[in-house]
GUTORRO-289832 format. One record per atom (N, C-alpha, C): residue in three letters; x negated, y negated, z negated; atom name. Coordinates in steps of 0.05 Angstrom, whole numbers. Example, Ala and Ser with C-alpha at 12.3 -4.5 7.8 and 13.67 -1.06 7.14 Angstrom:
<site "ALA", <-264, 114, -156>, "N">
<site "ALA", <-246, 90, -156>, "CA">
<site "ALA", <-264, 66, -156>, "C">
<site "SER", <-257, 45, -142>, "N">
<site "SER", <-273, 21, -143>, "CA">
<site "SER", <-258, -1, -157>, "C">
//
This chain:
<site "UNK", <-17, 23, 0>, "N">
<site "UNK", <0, 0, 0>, "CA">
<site "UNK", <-18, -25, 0>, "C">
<site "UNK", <-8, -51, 12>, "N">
<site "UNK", <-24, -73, 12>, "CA">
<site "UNK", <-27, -77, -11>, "C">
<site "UNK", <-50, -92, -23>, "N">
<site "UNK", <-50, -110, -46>, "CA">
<site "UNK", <-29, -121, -52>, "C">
<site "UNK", <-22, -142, -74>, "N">
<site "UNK", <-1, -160, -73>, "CA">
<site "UNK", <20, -151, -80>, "C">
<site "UNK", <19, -125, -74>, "N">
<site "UNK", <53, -112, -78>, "CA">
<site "UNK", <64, -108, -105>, "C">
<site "UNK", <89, -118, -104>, "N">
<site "UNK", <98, -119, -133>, "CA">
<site "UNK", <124, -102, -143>, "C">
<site "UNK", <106, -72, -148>, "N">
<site "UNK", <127, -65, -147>, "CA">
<site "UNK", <147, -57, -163>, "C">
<site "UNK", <150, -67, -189>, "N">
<site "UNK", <177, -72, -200>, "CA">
<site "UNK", <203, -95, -194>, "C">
<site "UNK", <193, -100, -167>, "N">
<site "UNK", <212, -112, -148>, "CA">
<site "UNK", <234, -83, -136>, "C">
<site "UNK", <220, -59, -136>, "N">
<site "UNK", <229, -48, -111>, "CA">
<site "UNK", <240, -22, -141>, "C">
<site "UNK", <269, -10, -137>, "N">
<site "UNK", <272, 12, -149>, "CA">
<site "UNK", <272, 37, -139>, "C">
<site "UNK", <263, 43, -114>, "N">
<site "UNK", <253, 64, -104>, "CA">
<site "UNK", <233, 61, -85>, "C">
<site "UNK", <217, 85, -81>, "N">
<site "UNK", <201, 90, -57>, "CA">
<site "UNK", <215, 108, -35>, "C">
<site "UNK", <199, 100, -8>, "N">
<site "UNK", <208, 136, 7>, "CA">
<site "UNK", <182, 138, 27>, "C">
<site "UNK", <172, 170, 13>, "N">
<site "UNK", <159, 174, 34>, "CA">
<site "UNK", <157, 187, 65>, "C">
<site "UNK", <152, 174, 92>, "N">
<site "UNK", <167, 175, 106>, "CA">
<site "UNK", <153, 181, 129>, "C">
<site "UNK", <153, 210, 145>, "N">
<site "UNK", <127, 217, 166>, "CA">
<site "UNK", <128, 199, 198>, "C">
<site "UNK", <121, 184, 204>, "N">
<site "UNK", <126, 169, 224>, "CA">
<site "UNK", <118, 184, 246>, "C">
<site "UNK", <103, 195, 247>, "N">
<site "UNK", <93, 218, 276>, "CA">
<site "UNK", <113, 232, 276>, "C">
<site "UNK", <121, 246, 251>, "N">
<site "UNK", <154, 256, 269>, "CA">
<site "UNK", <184, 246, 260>, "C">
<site "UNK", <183, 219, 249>, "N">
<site "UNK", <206, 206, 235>, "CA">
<site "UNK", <221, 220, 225>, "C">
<site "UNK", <214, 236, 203>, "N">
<site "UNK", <231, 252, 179>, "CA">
<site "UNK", <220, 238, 157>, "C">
<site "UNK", <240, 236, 136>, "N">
<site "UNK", <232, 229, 110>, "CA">
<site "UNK", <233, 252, 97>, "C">
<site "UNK", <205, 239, 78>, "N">
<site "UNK", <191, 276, 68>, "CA">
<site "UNK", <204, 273, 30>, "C">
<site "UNK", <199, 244, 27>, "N">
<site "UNK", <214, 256, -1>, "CA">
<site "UNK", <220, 225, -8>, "C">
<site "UNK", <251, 214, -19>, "N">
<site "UNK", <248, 194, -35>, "CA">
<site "UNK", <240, 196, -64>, "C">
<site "UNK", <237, 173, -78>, "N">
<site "UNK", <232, 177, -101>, "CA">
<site "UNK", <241, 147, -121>, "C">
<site "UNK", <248, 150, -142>, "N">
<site "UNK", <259, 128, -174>, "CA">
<site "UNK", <227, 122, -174>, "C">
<site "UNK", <231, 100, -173>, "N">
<site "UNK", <203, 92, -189>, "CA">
<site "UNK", <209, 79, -228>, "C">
<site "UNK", <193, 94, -238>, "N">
<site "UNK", <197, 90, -274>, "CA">
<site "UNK", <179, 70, -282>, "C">
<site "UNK", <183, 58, -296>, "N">
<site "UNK", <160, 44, -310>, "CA">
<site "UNK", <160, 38, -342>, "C">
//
């Protein structure tokens, strides 16, 4: 991820394969 990023802005992630546009897993981010 870039620097800068702030991420208790964001309440989830998703990780996401672009070579074959499937998303491989979302996820809750905790803190």
């Amino acid at each position: 991820m870039p620097d800068g990023i702030d991420l208790k802005a964001y309440g989830h992630v998703v990780i996401w394969c672009e070579q074959f546009g499937v998303l491989i897993s979302p996820a809750k981010l905790k803190f």
